[in-house]
Each structure stands twice: as structure tokens, then as C-alpha cells.
matplotlib code that plots the C-alpha trace (Angstrom):
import matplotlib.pyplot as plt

x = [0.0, 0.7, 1.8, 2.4, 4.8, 4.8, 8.3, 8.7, 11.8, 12.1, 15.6, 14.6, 14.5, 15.4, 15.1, 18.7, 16.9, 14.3, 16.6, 18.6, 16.3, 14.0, 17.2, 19.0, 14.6, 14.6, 17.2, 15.4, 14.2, 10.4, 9.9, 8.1, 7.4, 8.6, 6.7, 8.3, 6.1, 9.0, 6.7, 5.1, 8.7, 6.7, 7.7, 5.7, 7.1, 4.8, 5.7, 5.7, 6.6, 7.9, 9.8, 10.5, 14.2, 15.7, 13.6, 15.2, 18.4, 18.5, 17.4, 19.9, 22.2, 21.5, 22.4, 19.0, 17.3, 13.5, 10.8, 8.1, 4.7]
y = [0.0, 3.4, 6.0, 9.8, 11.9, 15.9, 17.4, 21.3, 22.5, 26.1, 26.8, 26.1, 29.0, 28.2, 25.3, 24.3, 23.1, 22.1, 19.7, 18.6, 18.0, 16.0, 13.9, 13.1, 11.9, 9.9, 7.8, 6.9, 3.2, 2.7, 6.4, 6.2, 10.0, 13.5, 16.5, 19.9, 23.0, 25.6, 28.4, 26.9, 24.9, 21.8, 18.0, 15.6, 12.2, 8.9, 5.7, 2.3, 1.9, 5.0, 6.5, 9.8, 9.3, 8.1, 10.6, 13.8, 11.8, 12.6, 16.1, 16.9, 15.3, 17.6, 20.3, 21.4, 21.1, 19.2, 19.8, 16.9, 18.6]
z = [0.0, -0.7, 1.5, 1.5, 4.2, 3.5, 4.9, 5.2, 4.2, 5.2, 3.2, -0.6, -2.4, -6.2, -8.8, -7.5, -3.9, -5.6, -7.8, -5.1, -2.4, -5.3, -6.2, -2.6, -2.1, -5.1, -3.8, -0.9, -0.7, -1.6, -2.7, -6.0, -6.4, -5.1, -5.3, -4.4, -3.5, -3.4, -2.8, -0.3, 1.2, 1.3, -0.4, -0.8, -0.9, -1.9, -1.9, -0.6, 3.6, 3.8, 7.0, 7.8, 8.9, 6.0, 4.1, 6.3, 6.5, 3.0, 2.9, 5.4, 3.6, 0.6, 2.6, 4.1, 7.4, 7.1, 9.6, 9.5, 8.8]

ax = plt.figure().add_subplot(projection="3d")
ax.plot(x, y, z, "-o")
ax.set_aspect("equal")
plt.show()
């Protein structure tokens, strides 16, 4: 089944974060899709048994800080 996790990240600001933070996600295990709100500084991440650590692990590891929303 399915699942969806929205993360915040507060400190995108231009199609570089947006491309960076979609890429580091889209490495994650189980996620089949990334969407990226930049206005809004929301993700949306779907995919099969997702969890939330790996998932900021990797934003953080791109170089941004998530907040779980």
C-alpha cells in the first residue's frame, strides 16, 4: 500500500533546492514520487513503507534542514 509523508523545508529558495532535495529523495528506498512546493517549502514524498528518517536523513544530507509537517 501506498503512503504519503509531506516534509517542510524552510531553506529552498530556487530550482537548484528544488533539484537537489528531489534527487537526494529519489534515492530513498520505496519512494516512487517527489513532489516539491518551493513556494510553499513543502515536499511531498509517496511511496511504498515510507519512514520519515531516511527521508530527512536525505534532505539533510542535501544540505537542508526538514521539519516533519
Amino acid at each position: 500500500m501506498s503512503s504519503r509523508l509531506t516534509l517542510r523545508v524552510p531553506d529552498m529558495s530556487c530550482g537548484h533546492c528544488v533539484t537537489a532535495v528531489s534527487d537526494a529523495l529519489g534515492e530513498v528506498t520505496g519512494v516512487d514520487e517527489v513532489r516539491v512546493d518551493l513556494e510553499g517549502k513543502e515536499v511531498v514524498v509517496e511511496g511504498e513503507g515510507l519512514d520519515p528518517a531516511p527521508l530527512a536523513r536525505a534532505i539533510r544530507d542535501a544540505g537542508y534542514e526538514p521539519e516533519e509537517s
